[in-house]
C-alpha positions as semicolon CSV with decimal commas, in nm:
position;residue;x (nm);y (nm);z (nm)
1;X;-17,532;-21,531;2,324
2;X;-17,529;-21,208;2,139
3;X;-17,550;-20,916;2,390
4;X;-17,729;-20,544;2,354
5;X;-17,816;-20,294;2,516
6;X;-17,673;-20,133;2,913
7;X;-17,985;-20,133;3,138
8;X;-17,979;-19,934;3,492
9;X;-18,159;-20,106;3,748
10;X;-18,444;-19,888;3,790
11;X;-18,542;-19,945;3,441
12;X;-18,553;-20,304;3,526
13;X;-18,977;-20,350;3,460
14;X;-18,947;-20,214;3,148
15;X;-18,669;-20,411;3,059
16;X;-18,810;-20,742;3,129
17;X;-19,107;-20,651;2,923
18;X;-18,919;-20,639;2,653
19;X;-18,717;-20,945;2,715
20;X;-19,038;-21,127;2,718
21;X;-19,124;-21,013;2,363
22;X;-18,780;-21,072;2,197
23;X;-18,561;-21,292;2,409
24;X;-18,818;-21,603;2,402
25;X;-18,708;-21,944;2,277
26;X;-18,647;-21,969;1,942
27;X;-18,828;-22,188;1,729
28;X;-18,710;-22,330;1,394
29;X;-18,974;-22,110;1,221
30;X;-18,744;-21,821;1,341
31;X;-18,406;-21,639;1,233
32;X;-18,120;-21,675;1,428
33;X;-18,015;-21,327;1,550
34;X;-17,832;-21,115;1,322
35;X;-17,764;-20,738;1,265
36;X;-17,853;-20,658;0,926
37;X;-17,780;-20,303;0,879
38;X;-17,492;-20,000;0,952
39;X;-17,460;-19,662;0,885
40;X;-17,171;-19,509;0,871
41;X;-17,079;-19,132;0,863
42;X;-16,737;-18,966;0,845
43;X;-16,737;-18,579;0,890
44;X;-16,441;-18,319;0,870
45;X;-16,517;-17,998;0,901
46;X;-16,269;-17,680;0,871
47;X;-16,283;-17,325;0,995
48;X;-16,258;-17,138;0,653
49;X;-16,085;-16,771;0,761
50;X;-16,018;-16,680;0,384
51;X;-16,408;-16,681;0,342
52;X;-16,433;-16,534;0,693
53;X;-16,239;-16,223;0,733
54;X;-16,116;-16,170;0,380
55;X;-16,522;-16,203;0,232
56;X;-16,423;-16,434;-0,030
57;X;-16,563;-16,669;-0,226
58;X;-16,906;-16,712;-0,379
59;X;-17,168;-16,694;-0,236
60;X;-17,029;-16,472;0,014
61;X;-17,246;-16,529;0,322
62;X;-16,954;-16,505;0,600
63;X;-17,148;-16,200;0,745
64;X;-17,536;-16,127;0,783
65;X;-17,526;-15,827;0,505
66;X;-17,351;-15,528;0,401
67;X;-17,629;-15,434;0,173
68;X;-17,534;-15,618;-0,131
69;X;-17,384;-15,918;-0,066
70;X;-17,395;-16,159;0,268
71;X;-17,629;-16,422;0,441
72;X;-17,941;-16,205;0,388
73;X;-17,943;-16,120;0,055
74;X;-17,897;-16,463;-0,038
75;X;-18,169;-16,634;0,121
76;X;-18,329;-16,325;-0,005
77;X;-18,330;-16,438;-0,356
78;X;-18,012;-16,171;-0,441
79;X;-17,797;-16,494;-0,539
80;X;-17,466;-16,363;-0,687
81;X;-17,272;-16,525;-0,924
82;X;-17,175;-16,878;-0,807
83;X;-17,499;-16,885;-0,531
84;X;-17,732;-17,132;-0,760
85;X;-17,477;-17,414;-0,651
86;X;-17,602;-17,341;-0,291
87;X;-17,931;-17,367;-0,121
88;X;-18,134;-17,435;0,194
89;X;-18,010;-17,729;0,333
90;X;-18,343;-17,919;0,337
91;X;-18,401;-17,836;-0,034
92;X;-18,468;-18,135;-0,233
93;X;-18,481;-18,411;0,070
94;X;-18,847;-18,562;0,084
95;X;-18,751;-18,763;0,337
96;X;-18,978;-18,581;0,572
97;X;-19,004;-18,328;0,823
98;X;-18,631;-18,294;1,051
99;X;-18,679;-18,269;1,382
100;X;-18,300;-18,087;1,346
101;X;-18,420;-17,860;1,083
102;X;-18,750;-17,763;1,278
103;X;-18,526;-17,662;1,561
104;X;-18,281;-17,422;1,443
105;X;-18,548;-17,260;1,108
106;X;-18,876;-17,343;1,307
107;X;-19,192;-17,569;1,243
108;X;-19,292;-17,441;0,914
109;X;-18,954;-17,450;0,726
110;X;-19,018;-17,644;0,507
111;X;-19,383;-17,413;0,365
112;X;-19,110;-17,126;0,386
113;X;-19,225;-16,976;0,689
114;X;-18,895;-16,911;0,845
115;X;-18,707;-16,643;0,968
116;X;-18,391;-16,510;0,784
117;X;-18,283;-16,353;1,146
118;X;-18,344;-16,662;1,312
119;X;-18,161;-16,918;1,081
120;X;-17,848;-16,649;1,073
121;X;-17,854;-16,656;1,454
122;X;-17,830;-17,033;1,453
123;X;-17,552;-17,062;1,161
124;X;-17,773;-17,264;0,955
125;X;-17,588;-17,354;0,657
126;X;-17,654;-17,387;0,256
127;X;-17,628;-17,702;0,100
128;X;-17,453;-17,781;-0,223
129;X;-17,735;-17,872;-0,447
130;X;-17,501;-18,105;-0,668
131;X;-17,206;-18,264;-0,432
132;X;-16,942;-18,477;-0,598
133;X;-17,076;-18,839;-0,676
134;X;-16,972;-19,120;-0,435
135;X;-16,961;-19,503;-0,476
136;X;-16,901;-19,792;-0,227
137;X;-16,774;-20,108;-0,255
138;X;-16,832;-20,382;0,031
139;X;-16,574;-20,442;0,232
140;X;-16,678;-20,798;0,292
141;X;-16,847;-21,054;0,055
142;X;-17,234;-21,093;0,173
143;X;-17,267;-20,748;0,224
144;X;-17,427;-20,490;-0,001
145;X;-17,287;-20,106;0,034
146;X;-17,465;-19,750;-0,049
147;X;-17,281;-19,425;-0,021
148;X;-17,398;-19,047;-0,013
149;X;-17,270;-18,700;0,041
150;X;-17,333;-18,369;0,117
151;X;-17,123;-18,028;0,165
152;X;-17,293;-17,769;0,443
153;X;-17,128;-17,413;0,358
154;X;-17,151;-17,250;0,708
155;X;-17,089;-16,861;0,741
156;X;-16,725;-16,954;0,899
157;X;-16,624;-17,280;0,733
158;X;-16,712;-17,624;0,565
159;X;-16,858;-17,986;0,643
160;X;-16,820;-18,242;0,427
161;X;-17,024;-18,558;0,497
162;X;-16,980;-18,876;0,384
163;X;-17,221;-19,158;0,407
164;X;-17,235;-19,548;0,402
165;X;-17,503;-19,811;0,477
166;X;-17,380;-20,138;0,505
167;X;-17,647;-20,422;0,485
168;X;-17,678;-20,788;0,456
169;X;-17,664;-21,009;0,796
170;X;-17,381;-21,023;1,058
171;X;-17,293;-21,145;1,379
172;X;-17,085;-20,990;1,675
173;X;-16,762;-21,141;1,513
174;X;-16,846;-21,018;1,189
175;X;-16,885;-20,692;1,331
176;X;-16,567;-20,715;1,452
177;X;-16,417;-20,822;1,124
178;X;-16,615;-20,537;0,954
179;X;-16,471;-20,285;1,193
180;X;-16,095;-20,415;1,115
181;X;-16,175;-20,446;0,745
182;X;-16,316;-20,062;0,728
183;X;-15,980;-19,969;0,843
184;X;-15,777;-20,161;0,616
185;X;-15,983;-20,152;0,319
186;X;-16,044;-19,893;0,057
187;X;-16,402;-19,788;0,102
188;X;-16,544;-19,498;-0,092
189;X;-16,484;-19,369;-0,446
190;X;-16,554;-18,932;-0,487
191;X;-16,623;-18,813;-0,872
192;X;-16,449;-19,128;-0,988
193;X;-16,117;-19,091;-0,843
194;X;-15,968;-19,342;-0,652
195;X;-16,133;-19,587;-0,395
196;X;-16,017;-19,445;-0,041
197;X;-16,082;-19,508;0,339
198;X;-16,369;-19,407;0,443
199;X;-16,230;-19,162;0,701
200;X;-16,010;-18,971;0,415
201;X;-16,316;-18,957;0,160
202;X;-16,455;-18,637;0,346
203;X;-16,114;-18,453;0,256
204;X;-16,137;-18,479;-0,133
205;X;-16,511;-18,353;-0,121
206;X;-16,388;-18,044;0,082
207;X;-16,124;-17,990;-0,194
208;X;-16,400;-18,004;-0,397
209;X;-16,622;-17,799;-0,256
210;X;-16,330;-17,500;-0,177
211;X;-16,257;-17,521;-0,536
212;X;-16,661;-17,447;-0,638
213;X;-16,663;-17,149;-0,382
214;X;-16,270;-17,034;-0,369
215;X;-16,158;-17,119;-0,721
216;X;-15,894;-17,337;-0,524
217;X;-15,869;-17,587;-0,305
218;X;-15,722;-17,593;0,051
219;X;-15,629;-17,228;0,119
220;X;-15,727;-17,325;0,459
221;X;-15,555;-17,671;0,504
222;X;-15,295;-17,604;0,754
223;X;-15,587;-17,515;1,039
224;X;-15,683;-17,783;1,246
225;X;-15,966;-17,948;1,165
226;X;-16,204;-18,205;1,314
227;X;-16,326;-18,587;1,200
228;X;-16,574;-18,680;1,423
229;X;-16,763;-19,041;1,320
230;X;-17,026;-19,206;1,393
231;X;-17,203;-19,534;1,388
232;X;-17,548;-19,652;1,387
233;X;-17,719;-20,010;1,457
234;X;-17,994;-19,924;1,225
235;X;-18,158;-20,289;1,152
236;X;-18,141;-20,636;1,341
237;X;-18,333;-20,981;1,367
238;X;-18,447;-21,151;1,678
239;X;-18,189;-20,964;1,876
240;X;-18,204;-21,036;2,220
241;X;-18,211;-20,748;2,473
242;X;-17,900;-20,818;2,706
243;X;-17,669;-20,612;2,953
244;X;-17,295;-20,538;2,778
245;X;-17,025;-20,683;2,946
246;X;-16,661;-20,539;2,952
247;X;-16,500;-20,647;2,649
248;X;-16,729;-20,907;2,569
249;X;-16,810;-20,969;2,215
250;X;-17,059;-20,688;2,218
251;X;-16,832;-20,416;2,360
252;X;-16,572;-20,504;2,125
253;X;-16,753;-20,508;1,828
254;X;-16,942;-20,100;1,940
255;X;-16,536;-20,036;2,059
256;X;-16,475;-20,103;1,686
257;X;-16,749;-19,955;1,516
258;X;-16,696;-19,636;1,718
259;X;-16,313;-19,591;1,683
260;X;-16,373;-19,740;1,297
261;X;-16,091;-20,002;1,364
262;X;-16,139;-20,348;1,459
263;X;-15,983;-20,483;1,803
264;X;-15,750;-20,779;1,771
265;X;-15,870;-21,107;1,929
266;X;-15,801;-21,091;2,307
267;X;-15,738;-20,695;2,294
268;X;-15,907;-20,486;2,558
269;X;-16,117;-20,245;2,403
270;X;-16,083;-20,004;2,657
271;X;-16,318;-19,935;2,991
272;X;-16,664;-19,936;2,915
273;X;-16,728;-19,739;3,253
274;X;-16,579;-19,436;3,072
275;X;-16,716;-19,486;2,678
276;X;-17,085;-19,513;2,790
277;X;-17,261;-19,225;2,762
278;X;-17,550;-19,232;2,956
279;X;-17,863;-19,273;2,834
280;X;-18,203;-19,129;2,858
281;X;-18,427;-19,273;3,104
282;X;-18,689;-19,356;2,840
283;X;-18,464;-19,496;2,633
284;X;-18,362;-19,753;2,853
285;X;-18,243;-19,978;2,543
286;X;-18,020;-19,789;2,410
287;X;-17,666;-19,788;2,409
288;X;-17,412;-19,481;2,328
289;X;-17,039;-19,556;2,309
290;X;-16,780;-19,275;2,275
291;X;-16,403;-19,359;2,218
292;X;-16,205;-19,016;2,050
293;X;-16,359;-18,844;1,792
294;X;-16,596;-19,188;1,705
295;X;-16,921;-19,292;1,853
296;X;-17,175;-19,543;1,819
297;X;-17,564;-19,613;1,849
298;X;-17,697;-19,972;1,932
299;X;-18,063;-19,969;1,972
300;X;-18,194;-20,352;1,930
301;X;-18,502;-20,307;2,028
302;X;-18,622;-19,996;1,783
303;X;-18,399;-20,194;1,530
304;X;-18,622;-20,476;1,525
305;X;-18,914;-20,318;1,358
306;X;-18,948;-20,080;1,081
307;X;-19,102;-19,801;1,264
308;X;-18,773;-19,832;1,472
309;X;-18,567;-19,879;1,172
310;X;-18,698;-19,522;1,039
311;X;-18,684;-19,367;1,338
312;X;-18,290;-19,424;1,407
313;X;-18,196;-19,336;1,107
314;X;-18,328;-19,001;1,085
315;X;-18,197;-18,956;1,490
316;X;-17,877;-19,056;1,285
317;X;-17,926;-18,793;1,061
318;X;-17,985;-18,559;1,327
319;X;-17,684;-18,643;1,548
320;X;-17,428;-18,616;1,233
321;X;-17,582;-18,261;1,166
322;X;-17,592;-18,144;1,485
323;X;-17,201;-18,270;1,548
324;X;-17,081;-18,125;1,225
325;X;-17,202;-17,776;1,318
326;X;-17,057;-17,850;1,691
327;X;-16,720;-17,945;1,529
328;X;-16,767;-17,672;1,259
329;X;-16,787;-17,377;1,557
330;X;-16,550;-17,508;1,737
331;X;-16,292;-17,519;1,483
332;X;-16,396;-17,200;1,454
333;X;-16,337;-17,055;1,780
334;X;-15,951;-17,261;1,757
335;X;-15,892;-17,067;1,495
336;X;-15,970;-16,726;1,659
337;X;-15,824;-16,779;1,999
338;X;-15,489;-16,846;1,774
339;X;-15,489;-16,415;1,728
340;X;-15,395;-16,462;1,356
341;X;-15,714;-16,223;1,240
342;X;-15,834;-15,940;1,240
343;X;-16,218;-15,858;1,355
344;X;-16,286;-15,737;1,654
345;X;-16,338;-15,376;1,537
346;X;-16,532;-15,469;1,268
347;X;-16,896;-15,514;1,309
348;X;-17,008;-15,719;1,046
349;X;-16,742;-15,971;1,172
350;X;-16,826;-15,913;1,563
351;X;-17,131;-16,027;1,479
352;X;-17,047;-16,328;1,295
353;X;-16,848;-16,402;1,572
354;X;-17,122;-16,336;1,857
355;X;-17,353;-16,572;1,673
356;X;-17,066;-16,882;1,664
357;X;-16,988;-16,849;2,013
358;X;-17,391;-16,801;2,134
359;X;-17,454;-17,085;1,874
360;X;-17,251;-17,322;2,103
361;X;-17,455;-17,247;2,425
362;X;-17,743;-17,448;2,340
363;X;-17,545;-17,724;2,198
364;X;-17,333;-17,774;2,511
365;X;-17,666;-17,775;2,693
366;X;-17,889;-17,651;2,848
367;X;-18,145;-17,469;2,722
368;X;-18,204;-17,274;2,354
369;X;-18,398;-17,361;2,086
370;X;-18,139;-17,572;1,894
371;X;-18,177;-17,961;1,883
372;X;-17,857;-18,086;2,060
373;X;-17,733;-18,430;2,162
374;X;-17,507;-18,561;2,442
375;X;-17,252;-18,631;2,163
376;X;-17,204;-18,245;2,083
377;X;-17,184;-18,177;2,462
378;X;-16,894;-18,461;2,472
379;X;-16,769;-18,277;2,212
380;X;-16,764;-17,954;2,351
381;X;-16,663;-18,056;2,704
382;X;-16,355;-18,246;2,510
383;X;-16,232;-18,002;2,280
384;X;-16,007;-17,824;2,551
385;X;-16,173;-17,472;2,429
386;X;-16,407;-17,409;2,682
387;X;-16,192;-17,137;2,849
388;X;-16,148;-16,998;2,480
389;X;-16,508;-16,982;2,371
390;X;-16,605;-16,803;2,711
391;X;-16,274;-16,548;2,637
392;X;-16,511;-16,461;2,298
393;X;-16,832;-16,422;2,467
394;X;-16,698;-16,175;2,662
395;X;-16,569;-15,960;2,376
396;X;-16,844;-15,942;2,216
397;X;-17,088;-15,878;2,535
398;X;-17,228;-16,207;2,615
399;X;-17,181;-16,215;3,019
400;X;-17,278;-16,565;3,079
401;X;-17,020;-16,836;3,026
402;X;-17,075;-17,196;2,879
403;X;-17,076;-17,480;3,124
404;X;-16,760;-17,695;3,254
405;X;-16,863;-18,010;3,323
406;X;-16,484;-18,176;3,401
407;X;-16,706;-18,513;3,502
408;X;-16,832;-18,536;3,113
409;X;-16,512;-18,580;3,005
410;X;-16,437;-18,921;3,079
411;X;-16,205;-19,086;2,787
């Protein structure tokens, strides 16, 4: 039987609830289970210090303002040459109100009622208004695939995003094949080059998108950079609402989906103990997996109705954003505690700086104003720069020091 969901045991009345409504008999009226929809996003992201400390590049918005040029006078409406390309990075989605967006610019920014000051302070980025085309081809017969992409120019790098929603009806198996075929298969085609891997599509659009704002492409490449993933479980059928076992068919197909590479018949995916990431108590449903840089979302019960359906993909949406500005800063703050720059005496820079490292408070939790998930605290907690990022709070005046939480880190 097709399992779901991890369940604690004081959850255990709402749970059988909802085993009553979807794990009844089946009748032959009904579908057999299947799940009928993934999305897929692959993010790298890259600390840019040629835009940074040198002020290249157009737009220049690597600092708040030095009275002609920088963050302000762009959102101002002072776009210099090169800053139509760019824009605020909910222009043109009619999609709806973000809960993300709402966060970091504040309920009414989408009327325009938002503060300059206050999207600077959270490093909201600008959007490139026309990204390279993308194209998808299955990577299985009986499946149907849709790609998208978007660049996020942040004041102290890049993230490229790359999108793709698989749909058309699988079982756990098929998962698992899926997972294997995604990393064997070319997946995604950018501006009509070559079909790719998913995971290496994100690297042309950056080259790309440092071409449009640089005039060439990877002046930054030899930084280290981040590629975190991440799956989502957006639509099933008659899924029944069961407890995962360790590395039973469920776990391994989740192990796959969240490492995007399928597990060999008989292969041990791994502990589940230490991939689960907890989750909330009124989501008791819901399963998180976290292997590496990859994670996944299985939610079979909001997956089984279309009010569900919507509702995890925009938290999908959400979670990519909020890790790509995660993995964004903390590239970021690699690349300073490496002593290759110059900045600390200048001010415009300082304060660039201040606002990455006060940025990452709220998203490693708690408190702030900033929508934040336990995937960018993960992230944090697992980056090995906690000790780094508290170094550059203190030189530029912030007393308090993130969090260490060694128990997060569990894989």
């Amino acid at each position: 039987m097709p399992t779901g969901a991890i369940v604690s045991p004081s959850q255990n009345s709402v749970q059988s609830q909802r085993q009553t409504t979807v794990c009844h008999k089946k009748t032959k009226a009904q579908a057999m289970p299947s799940i009928d929809e993934i999305v897929l996003t692959w993010v790298l992201t890259r600390a840019q210090p040629s835009r940074f400390v040198d002020r290249a590049g157009q737009p220049m918005v690597s600092i708040l303002t030095d009275g002609q040029r920088g963050y302000l006078p762009f959102l101002s409406g002072n776009n210099p040459a090169g800053g139509s390309d760019w824009q605020l990075p909910w222009s043109g989605d009619h999609s709806g109100d973000s809960h993300y967006w709402s966060r970091s610019a504040g309920a009414g920014y989408r009327s325009g009622a938002f503060s300059v000051t206050r999207l600077w302070g959270n490093q909201v980025p600008l959007r490139w208004r026309i990204p390279p085309a993308v194209q998808a081809r299955p990577p299985q017969s009986g499946l149907q695939a849709a790609a998208s992409a978007s660049v996020l120019l942040y004041p102290t790098g890049m993230a490229a995003i790359v999108t793709v929603v698989l749909s058309g009806p699988l079982d756990l198996p098929g998962v698992q094949a899926l997972a294997r075929a995604l990393d064997e298969q070319p997946l995604v085609s950018v501006a009509g080059g070559p079909t790719k891997l998913g995971r290496d599509a994100p690297e042309t659009l950056l080259a790309a998108a440092e071409s449009a704002v640089l005039g060439a492409a990877s002046l930054d490449a030899d930084l280290p950079d981040r590629r975190p993933t991440l799956a989502t479980i957006s639509a099933v059928t008659e899924w029944p609402i069961m407890p995962i076992g360790q590395a039973d068919d469920t776990h391994r197909a989740l192990a796959g989906l969240a490492r995007v590479r399928g597990l060999p018949p008989g292969f041990d995916p791994g502990p589940l103990s230490n991939q689960l990431i907890a989750p909330y108590s009124v989501f008791p449903d819901t399963s998180r997996l976290s292997i590496g840089d990859g994670a996944v979302i299985f939610s079979p019960y909001r997956a089984a109705t279309p009010v569900g359906r919507r509702r995890l993909r925009c938290y999908h949406d959400n979670c990519v954003l909020a890790l790509a500005q995660t993995s964004l800063l903390l590239d970021t703050v690699d690349w300073l505690s490496r002593g290759t720059g110059t900045w600390e005496a200048d001010d415009q820079l300082r304060d660039t700086v201040k606002r990455v490292v006060a940025t990452l408070g709220p998203l490693n939790g708690p408190g702030g104003d900033l929508f934040r998930t336990r995937l960018t605290r993960l992230m944090i907690q697992s980056s090995g720069l906690i000790p780094a990022v508290n170094a550059t709070r203190h030189l530029v005046d912030i007393s308090t020091d993130l969090e260490s939480d060694p128990a997060t880190v569990v894989h």
